[in-house]
ROROPA-154536 format. One record per residue: x, y, z of N, C-alpha, C, CB in turn; residue in three letters. Coordinates in steps of 0.1 Angstrom, whole numbers, plus 5000, padded with zeros to 4 digits. Glycine has a CB too. Layout:
BEGIN
XYZXYZXYZXYZALA ...
***
This chain:
BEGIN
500949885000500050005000500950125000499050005012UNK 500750214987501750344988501350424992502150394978UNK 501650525000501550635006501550744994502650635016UNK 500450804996500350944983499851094990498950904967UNK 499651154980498851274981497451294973499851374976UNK 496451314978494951374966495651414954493951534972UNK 496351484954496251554939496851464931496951694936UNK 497551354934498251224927497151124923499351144938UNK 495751134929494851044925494850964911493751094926UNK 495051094903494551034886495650894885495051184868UNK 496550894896497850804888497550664897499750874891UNK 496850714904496550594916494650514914496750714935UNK 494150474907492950474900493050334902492750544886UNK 492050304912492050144915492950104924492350054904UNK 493450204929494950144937494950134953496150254934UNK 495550054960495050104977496050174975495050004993UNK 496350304987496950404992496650455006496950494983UNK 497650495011497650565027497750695023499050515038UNK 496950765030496650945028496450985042494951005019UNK 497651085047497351135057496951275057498251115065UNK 496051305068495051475067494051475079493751485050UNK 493551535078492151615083491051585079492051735080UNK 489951525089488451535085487551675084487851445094UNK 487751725073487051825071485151865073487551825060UNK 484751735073483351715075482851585076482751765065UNK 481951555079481551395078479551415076482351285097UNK 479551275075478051265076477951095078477251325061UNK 476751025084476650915085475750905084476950865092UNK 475150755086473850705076474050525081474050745052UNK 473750525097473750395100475350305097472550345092UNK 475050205089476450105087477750175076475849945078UNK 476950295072478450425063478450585065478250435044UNK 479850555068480350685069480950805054481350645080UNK 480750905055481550945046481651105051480950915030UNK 483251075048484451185053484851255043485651125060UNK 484851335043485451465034486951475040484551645037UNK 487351465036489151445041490151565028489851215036UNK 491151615036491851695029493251655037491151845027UNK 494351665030495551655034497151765029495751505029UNK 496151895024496751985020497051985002497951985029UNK 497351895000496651914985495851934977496651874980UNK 494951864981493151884977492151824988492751794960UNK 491251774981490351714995489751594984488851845004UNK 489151514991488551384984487451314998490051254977UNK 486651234991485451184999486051025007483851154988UNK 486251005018486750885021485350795025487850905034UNK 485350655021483850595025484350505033482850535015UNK 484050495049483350425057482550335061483150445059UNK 482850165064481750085062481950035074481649995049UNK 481150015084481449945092481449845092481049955099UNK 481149775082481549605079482749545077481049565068UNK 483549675073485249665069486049725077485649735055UNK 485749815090486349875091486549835108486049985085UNK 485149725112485449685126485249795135486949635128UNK 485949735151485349795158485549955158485649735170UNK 486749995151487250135149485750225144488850145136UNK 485050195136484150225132483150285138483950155128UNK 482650285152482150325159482750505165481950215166UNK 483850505163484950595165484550685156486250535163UNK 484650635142485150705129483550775129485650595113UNK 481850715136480950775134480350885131480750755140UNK 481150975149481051025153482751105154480250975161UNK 483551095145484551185149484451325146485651135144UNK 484851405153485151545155485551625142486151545166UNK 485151665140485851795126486751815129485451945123UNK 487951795124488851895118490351805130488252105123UNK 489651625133490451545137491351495124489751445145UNK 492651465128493751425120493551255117495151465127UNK 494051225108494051075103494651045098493451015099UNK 494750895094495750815085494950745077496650725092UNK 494150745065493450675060494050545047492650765056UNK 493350435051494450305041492850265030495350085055UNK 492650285019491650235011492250284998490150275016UNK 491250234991491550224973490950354967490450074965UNK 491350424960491150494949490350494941491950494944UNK 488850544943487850524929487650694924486050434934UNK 487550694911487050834907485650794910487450904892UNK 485250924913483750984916483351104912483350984929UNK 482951174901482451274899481851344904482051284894UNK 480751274913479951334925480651374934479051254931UNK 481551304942482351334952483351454954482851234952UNK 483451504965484551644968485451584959485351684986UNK 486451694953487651654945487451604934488351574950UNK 486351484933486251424922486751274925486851494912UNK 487451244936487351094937486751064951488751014934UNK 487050904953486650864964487850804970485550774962UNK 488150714986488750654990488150524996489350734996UNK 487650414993487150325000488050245011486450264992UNK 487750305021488450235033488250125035488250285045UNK 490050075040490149965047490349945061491049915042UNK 490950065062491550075077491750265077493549955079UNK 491350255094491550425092492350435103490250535093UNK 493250525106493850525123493750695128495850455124UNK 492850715135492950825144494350875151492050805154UNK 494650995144496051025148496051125164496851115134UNK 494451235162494151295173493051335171494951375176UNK 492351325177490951345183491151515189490551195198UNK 490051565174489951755177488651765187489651875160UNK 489051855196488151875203486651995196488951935215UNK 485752015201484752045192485152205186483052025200UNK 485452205169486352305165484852475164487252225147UNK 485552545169484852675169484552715157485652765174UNK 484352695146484052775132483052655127485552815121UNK 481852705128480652535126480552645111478452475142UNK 479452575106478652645096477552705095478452605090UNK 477352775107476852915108478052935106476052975119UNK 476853155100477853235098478253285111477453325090UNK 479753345108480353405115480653565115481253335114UNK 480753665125481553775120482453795114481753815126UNK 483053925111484553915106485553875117484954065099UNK 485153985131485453995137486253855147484654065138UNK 485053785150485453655152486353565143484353595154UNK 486153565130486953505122488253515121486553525114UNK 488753665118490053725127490553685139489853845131UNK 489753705144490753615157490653445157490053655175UNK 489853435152490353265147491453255136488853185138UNK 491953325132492553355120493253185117493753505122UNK 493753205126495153055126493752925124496453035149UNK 492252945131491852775121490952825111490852625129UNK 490352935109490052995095490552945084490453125094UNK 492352995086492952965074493052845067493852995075UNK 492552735077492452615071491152565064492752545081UNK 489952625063488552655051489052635038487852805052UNK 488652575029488652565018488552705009487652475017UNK 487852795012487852935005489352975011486453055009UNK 489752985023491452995023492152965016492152955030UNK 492352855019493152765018493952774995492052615025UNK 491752824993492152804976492552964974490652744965UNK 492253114985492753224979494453184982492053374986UNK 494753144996496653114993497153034983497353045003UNK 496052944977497252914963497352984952497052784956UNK 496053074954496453134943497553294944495053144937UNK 497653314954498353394959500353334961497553414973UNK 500053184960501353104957501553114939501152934963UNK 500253104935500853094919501353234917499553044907UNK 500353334919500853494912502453534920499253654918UNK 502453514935504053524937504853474925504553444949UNK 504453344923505553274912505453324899505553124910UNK 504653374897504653434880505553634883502253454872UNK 505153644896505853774892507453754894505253904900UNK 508053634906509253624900509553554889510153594908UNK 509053504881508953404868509253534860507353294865UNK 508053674860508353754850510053844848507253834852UNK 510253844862511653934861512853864859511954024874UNK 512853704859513953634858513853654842514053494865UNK 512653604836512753634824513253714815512153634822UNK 512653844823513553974816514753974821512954124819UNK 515353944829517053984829517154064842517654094814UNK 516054084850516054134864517054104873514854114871UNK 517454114888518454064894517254124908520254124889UNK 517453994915516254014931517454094938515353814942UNK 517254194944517954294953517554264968517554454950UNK 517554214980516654204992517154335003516854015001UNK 516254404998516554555007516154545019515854685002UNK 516654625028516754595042515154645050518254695048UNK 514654605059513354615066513854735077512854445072UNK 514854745083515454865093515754955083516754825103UNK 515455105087516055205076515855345083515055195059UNK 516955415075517155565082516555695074518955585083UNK 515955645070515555685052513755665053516455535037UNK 513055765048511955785044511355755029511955885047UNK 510955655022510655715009509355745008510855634999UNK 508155735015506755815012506255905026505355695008UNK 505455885033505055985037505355985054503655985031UNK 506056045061507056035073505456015084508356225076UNK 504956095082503356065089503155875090501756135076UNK 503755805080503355655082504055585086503055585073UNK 505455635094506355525095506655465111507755585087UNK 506455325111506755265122508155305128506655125118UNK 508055365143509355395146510255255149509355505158UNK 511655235159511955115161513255205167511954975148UNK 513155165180515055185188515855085183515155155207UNK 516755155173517955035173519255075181518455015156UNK 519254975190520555015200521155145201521754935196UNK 522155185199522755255205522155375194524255225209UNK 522355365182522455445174520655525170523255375163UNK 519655525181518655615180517455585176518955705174UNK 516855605163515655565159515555545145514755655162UNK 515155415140514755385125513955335125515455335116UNK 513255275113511955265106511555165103511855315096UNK 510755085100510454985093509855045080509754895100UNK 510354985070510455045053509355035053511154965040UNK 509055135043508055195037507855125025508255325035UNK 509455115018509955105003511055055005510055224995UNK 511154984994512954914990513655014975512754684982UNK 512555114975512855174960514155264963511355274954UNK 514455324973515855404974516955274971516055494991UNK 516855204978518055114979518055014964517855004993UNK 516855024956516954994943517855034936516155024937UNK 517355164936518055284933519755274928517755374945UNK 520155244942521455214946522155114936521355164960UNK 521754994933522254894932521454904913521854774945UNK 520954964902520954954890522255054886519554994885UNK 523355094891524355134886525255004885524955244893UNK 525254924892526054784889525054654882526754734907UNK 523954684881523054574879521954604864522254554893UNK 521854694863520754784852519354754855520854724834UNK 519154614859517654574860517454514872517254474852UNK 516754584882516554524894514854494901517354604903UNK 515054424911513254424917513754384932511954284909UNK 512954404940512754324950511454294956513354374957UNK 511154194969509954114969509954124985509953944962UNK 509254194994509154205005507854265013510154265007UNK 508054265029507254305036507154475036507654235048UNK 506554515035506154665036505254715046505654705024UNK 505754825057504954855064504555015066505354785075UNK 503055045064502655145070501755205075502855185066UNK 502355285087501355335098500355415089502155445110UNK 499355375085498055455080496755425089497655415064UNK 496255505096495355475104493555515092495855595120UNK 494155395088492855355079491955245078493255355068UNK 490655245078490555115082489255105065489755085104UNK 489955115056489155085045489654925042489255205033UNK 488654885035488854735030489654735019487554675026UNK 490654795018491854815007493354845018491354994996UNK 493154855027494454845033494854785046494754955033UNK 495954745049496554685056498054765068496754585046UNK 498454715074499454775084500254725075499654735100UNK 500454605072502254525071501454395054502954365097UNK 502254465046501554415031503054395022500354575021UNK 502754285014504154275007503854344992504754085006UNK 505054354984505354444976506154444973505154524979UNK 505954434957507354384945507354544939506854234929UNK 508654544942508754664932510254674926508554804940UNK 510454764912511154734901511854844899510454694892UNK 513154874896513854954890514754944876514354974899UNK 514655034872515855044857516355144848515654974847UNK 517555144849518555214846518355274834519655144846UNK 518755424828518455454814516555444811519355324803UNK 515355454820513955394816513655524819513055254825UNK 512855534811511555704810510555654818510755774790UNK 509455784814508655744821507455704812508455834830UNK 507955704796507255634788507155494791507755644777UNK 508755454788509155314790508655224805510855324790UNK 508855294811507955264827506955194827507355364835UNK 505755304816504655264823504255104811503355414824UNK 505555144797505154954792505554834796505554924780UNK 506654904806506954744816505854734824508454724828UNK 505354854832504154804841502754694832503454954847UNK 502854784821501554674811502154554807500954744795UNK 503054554801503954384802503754324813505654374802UNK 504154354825504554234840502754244840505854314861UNK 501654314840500754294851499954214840500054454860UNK 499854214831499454144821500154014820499454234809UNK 501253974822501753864820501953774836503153894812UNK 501653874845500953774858499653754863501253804868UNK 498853844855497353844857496853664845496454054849UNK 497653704832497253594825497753394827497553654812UNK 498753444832499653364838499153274850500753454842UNK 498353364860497653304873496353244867497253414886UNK 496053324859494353274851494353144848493853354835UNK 495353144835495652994831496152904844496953004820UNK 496952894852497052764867495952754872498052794881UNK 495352874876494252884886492852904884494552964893UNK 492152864872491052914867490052824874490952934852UNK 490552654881489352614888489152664898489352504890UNK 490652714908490552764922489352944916492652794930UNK 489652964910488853134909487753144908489153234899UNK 486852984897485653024895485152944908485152994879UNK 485752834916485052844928485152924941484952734931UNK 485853034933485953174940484353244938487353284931UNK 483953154926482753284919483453404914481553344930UNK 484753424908484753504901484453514889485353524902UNK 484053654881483853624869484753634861482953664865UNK 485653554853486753544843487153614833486753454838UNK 485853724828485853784816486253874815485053794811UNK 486653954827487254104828488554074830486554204841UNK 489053964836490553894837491453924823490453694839UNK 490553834814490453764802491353924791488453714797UNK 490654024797490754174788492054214794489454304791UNK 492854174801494054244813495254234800494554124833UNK 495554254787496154294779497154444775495354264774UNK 498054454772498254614767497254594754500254674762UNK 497254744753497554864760496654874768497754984752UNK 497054934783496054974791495855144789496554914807UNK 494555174795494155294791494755374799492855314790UNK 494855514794495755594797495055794802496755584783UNK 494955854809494555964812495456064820493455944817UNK 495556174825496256254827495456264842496456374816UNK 496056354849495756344865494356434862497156424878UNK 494956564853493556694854492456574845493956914841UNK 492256534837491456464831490756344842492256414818UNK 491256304853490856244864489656304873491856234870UNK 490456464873489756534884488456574870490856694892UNK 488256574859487356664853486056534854488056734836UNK 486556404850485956264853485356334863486956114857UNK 485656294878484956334887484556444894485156284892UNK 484456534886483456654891482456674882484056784893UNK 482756594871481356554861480256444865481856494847UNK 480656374879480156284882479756364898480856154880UNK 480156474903479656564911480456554926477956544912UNK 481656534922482856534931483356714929484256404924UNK 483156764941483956874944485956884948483256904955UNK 486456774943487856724946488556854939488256554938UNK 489656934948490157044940491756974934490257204950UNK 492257044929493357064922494557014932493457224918UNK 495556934933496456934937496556834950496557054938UNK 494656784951494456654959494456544955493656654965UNK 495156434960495556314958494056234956496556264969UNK 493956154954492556064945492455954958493155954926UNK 491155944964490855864977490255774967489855934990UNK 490055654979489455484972488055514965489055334987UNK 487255604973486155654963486355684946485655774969UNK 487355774949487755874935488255764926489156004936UNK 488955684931489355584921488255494916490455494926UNK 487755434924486355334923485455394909485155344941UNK 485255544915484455634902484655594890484755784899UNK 486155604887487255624875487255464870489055704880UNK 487855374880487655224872486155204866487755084883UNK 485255224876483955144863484055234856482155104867UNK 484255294850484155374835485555284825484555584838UNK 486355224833487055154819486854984820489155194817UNK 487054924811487054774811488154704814486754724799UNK 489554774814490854674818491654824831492254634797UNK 492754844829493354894841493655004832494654804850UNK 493955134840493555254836494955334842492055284843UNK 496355414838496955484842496755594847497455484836UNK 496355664854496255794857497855864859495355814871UNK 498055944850499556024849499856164853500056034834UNK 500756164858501856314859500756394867502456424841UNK 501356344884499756434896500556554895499356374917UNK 500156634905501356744910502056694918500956854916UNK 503156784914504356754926504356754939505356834926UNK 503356864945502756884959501956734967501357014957UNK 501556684957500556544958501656434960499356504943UNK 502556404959503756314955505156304961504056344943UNK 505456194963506856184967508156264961507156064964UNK 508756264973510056394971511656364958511056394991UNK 511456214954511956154948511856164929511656054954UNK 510456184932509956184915510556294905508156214914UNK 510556274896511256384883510156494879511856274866UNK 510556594879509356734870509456704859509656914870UNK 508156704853507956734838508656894835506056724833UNK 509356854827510756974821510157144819511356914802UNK 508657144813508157254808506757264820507857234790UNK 506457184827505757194835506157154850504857134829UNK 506757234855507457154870506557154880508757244877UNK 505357194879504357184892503757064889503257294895UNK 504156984877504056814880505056724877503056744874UNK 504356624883505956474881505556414873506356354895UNK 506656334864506356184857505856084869508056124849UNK 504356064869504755914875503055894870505355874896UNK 502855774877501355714873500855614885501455624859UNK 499655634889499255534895498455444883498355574907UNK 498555294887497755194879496355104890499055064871UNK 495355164884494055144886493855024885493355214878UNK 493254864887492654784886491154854882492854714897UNK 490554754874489254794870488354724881489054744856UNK 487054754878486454654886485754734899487654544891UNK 486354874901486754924911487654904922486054944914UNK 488754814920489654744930490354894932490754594923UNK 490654974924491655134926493255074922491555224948UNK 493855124934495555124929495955004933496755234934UNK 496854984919497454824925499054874919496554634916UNK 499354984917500955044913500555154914501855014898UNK 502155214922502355354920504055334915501955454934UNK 503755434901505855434899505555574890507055254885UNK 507055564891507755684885508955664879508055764894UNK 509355834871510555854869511755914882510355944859UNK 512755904885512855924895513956064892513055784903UNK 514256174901514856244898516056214899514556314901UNK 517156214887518356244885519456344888518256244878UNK 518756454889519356574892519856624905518556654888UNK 520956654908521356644926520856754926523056634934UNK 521156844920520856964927518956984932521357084914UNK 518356974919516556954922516056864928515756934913UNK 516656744933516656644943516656704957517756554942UNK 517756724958518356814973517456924978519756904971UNK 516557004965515657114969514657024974515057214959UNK 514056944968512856864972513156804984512356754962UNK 514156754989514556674998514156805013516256614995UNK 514356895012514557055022513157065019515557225016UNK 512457055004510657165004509957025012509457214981UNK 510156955017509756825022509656815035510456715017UNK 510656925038510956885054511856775058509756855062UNK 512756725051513656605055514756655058513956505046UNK 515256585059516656605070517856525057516356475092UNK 518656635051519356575040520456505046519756675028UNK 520856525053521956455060521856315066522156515071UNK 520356295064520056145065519856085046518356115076UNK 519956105043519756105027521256065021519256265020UNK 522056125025523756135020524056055013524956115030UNK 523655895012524255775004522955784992524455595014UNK 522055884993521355854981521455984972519855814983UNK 521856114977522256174971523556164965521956244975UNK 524356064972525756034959525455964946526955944965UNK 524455874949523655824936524055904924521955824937UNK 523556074929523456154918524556254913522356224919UNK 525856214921527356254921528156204913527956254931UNK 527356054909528755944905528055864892529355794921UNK 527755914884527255864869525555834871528155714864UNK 525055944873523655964876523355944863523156094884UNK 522155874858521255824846519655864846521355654847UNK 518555884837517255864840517055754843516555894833UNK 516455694855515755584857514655594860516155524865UNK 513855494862512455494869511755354870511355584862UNK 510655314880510555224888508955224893511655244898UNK 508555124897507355094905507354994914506455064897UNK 505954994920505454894936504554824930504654954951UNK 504254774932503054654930502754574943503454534917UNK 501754654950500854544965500354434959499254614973UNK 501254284964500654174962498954184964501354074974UNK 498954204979497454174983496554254976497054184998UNK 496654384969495254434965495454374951494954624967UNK 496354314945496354254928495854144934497954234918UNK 496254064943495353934948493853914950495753894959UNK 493554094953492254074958491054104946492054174971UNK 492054184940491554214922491354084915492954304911UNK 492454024915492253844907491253774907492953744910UNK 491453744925490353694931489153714931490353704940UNK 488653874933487453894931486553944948486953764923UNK 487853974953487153934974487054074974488553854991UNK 486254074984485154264988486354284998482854275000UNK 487354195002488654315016489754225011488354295043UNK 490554365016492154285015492454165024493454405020UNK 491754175034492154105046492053945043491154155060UNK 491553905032491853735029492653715025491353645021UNK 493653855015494753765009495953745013494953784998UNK 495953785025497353765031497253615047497753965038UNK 497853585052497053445060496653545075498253255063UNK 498053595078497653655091497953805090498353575103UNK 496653925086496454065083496754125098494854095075UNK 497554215092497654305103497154425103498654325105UNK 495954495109495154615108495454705117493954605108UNK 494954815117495154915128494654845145494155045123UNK 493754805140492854745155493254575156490754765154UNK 494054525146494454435148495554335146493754425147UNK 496854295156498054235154497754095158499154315161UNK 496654025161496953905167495653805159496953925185UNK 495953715155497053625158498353645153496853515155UNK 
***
């Protein structure tokens, strides 16, 4: 009898095998049992006979949700059945007997659910948004190895600000005072495309935003991309390349896990270049035609964006905000300096931003002003203003939030599924 996994079934067809897992559910019916069993690969229906299975049988009746096992029986496909096959038992062995598990089927709050988080995550709707959250990780490093990228792992302690000093987690590091937990890995990108041309990195990101909309999170990971000699033309066609070649990329692995997401596939299907394109003032004119009083020079809230997606069918650039609205880093349009090259990228759907990038400034001297009109402290800056002392280039670069592109794919009303254990304002535990 070989020892396997569910998702090995098709090879195992008629075969005995040993499967160890979790009784996910059960039901009985006098002399048969049948167990919904899952063992982290998939799940499948195990059948129960008390005629075969002896005195253990009386055990297996009545066992507890979400008890562990060792199941020994044969391999039948079943169409009807979870997964699609069956296991007809020979022998089962109770590994541990769960005590009566807290998440029945009634509904639950969010609230409660959250703090269940750690057996939550073991539900079938989990369980299928983390794989698919395993496949899109792998397609977006799949996409940058392809291109010729090089993974940079920028540091999580930092002395350095790159967005907005209002968000940043403080942290006593020993002797030497107070630093941060990153915001961004994009300065230290920065750094390292003079020896590399093409870089990215793939990390935790944290920020203090005391927000509690269903779009954001405390502590969220976040791929972001730099390169050497890139406009802010060129920018925004790598952003339509990568998001299009991981949006289609996850579609194709994962299209059983999404549509028993209940998503609908067809707006996926459109995630192609060219994505559509508009100017920041053409944003604000959008919504004050739709009876938004939003003035000039303010940044675009989850509403303002929501407006702007359902009006397009795929993902939507909004370009060159003002400089007042924006990071201290970004480049002026040359003939217009009261704005920057950069773009946020819209998910449709109303999901809002799932990138913000830019051109980044080159210039030491107009750097260094922005760094002062900002209120920073340039003396903490020093290793990034040499950047622009020692064969300074145009470059430019973007972020991409795993979880709100996950939650776009997916199709889920909060960020808070797609990560396993979310951290919010009101909530760090589990």
């Amino acid at each position: 009898m070989q020892e396997c996994l569910i998702r090995d079934f098709p090879d195992f067809i008629g075969k005995e095998v040993t499967i160890k897992g979790w009784v996910s559910n059960r039901r009985s019916s006098g002399r048969v049992s049948f167990l919904v069993f899952r063992d982290g690969s998939g799940i499948c229906q195990v059948i129960a006979e008390r005629d075969t299975l002896g005195e253990i049988y009386a055990e297996i009746k009545k066992i507890p949700i979400e008890s562990s096992a060792i199941v020994h029986g044969t391999v039948v496909e079943e169409s009807r059945a979870p997964g699609g096959f069956e296991v007809q038992a020979s022998g089962i062995e109770i590994v541990q007997k769960s005590e009566e598990f807290p998440i029945g089927k009634k509904e639950h709050g969010p609230d409660f659910l959250l703090s269940n988080r750690h057996l939550w995550l073991r539900s079938q709707r989990q369980t299928t948004i983390m794989r698919v959250r395993d496949a899109l990780v792998r397609h977006v490093r799949n996409y940058f190895y392809e291109n010729g990228f090089t993974l940079i792992d920028t540091p999580i302690f930092t002395t350095t600000c790159g967005e907005d000093t209002s968000n940043l987690f403080s942290v006593e590091y020993f002797d030497l005072g107070k630093t941060y937990l990153s915001q961004t890995g994009q300065l230290y990108l920065e750094a390292a495309i003079s020896g590399l041309g093409k870089v990215y990195c793939l990390g935790p990101t944290f920020r203090a935003e005391r927000s509690k909309t269903r779009r954001h999170l405390t502590e969220f990971w976040m791929v972001e991309a730099e390169v050497a000699f890139n406009d802010h033309k060129k920018n925004l066609e790598l952003q339509e390349d990568f998001v299009s070649y991981i949006v289609q990329n996850t579609l194709a692995e994962k299209e059983a896990e999404l549509l028993s997401l209940e998503r609908d596939l067809e707006p996926l299907k459109k995630v192609v270049p060219p994505f559509h394109r508009i100017s920041y003032d053409e944003a604000l004119d959008i919504l004050r035609k739709q009876g938004s009083d939003i003035q000039w020079g303010a940044d675009l809230g989850a509403d303002d964006e929501t407006v702007i997606t359902q009006l397009f069918d795929k993902p939507v650039f909004i370009e060159n905000y003002p400089k007042q609205t924006k990071a201290f880093y970004m480049k002026q349009v040359p003939d217009k300096p009261e704005y920057v090259y950069c773009a946020d990228l819209l998910a449709p759907e109303g999901y809002g931003e799932i990138i913000g990038g830019s051109q980044r400034e080159d210039n030491l001297d107009v750097l260094l002003k922005s760094i002062r009109d900002n209120n920073l402290e340039p003396e903490r800056y020093g290793w990034y203003l040499d950047l622009r002392k020692y064969g300074s280039v145009p470059h430019a670069g973007f972020g991409l939030g795993i979880e709100r592109t996950l939650s776009w794919i997916c199709g889920l009303k909060h960020v808070r599924e797609t990560i396993p254990f979310p951290r919010m304002i009101y909530r760090a535990y589990p």
